[in-house]
C-alpha positions as YAML, in Angstrom:
chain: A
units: angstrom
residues:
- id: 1
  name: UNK
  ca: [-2.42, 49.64, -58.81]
- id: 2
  name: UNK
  ca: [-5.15, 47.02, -58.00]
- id: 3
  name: UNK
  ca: [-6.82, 47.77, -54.35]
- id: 4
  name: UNK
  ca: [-5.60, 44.93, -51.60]
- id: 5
  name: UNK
  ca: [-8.18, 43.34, -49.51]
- id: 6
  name: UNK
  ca: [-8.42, 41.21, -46.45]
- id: 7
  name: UNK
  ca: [-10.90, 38.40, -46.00]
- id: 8
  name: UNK
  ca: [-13.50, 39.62, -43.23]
- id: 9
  name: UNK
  ca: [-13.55, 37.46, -39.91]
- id: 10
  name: UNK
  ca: [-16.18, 38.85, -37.06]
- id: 11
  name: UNK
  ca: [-14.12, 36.43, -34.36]
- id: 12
  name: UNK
  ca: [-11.60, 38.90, -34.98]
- id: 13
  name: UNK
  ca: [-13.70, 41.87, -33.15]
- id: 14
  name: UNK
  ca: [-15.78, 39.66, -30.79]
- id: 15
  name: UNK
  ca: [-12.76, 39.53, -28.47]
- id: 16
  name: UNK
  ca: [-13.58, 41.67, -25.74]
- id: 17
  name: UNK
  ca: [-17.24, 41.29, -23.77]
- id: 18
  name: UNK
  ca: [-18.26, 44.79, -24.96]
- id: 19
  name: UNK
  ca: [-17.34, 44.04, -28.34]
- id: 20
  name: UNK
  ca: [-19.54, 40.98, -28.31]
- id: 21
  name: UNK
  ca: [-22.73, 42.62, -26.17]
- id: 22
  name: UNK
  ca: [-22.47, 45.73, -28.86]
- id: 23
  name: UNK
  ca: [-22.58, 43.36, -31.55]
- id: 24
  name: UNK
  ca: [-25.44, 41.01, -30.06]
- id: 25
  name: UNK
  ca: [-27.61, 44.89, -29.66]
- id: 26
  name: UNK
  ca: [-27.00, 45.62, -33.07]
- id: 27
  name: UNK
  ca: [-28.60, 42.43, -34.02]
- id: 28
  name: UNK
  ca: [-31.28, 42.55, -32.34]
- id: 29
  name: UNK
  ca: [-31.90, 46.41, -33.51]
- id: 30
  name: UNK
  ca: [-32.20, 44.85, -36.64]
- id: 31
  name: UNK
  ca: [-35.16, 42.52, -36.23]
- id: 32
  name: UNK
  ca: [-34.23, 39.50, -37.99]
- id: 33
  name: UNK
  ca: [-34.62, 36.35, -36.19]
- id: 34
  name: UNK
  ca: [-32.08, 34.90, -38.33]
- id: 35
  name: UNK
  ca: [-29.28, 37.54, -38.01]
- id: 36
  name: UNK
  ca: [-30.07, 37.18, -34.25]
- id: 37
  name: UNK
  ca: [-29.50, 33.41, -34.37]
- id: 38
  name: UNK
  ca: [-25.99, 33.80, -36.36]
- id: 39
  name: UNK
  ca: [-24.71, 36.93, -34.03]
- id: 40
  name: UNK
  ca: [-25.55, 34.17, -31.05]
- id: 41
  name: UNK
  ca: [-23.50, 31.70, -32.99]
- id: 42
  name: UNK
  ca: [-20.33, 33.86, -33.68]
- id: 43
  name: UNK
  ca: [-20.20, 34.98, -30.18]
- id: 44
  name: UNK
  ca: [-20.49, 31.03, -29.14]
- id: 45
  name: UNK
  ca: [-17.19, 30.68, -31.46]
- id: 46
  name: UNK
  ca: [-15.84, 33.38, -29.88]
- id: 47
  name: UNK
  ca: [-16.42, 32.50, -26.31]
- id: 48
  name: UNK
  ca: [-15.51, 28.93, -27.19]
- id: 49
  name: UNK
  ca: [-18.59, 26.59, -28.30]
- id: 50
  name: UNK
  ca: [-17.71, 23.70, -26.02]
- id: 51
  name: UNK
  ca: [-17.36, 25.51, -22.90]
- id: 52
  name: UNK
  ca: [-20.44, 27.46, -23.51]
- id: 53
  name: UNK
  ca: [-22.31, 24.44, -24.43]
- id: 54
  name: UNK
  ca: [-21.72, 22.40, -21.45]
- id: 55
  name: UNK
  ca: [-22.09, 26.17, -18.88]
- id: 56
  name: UNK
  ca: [-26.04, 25.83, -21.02]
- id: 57
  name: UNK
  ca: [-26.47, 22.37, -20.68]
- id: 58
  name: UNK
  ca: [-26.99, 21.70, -24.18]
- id: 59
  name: UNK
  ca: [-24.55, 19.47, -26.77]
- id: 60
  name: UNK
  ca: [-22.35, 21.19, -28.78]
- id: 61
  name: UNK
  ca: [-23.77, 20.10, -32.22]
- id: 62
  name: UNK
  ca: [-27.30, 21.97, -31.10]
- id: 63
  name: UNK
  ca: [-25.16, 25.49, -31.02]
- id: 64
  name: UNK
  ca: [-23.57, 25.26, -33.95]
- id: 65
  name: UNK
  ca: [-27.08, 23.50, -35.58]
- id: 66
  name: UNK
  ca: [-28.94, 26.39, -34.16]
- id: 67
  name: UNK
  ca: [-27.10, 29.14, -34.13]
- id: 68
  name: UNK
  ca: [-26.49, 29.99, -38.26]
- id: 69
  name: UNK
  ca: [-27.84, 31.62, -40.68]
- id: 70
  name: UNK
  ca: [-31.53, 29.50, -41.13]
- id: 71
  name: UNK
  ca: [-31.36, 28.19, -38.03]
- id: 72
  name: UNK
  ca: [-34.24, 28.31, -36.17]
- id: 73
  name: UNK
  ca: [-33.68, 28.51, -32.26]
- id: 74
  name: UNK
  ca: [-36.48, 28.25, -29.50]
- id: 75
  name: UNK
  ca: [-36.78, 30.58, -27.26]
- id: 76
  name: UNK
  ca: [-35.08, 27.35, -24.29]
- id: 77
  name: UNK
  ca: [-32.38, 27.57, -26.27]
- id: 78
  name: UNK
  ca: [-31.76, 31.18, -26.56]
- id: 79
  name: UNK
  ca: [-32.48, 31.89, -22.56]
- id: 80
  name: UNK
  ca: [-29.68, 28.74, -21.95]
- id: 81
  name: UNK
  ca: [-27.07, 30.39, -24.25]
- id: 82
  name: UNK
  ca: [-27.90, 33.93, -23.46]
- id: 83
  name: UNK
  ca: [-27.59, 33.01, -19.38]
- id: 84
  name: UNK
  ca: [-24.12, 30.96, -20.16]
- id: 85
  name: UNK
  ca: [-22.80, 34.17, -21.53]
- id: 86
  name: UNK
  ca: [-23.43, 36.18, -18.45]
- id: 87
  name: UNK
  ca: [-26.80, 37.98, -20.49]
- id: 88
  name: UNK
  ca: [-30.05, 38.12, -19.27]
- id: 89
  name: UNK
  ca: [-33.04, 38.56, -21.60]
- id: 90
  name: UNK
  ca: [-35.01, 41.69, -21.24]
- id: 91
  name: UNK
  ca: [-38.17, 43.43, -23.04]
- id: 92
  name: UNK
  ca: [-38.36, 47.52, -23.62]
- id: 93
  name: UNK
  ca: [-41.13, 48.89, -25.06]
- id: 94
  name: UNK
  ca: [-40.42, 50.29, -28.90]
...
């Protein structure tokens, strides 16, 4: 009997705020800039990228630009998106 699968979609846990501020932690625990950039992204999707774009003051086409794998965000950017979400930027020592 071959094994069934389902097609992974990370919208489908980002749901709740929790969900998405646990995910957005584990990214950053991880240390790539790039992962960072695409967890940022898929909670924009999740949250709804136009909504979130206008609440940052920045077009729509710069999240989803941004916000991928490769993309390369500045830090403007990342404060703008991270304060439309309700998230404040914060440093802790390692």
């Amino acid at each position: 009997m071959a094994l069934e699968t389902t097609r992974f979609d990370i919208q489908d846990h980002l749901k709740s705020r929790d969900e998405q501020v646990a995910y957005l932690e584990a990214a950053l625990d991880e240390g790539d800039p790039s992962f960072i950039a695409v967890a940022l992204g898929d909670i924009a999707r999740a949250r709804g990228v136009t909504k979130l774009a206008q609440e940052a003051g920045i077009s729509r086409e710069t999240i989803y630009k941004t916000f991928r794998q490769g993309g390369n965000p500045t830090l403007e950017t990342i404060s703008a998106v991270t304060k439309a979400l309700g998230l404040k930027l914060a440093l802790v020592a390692a």
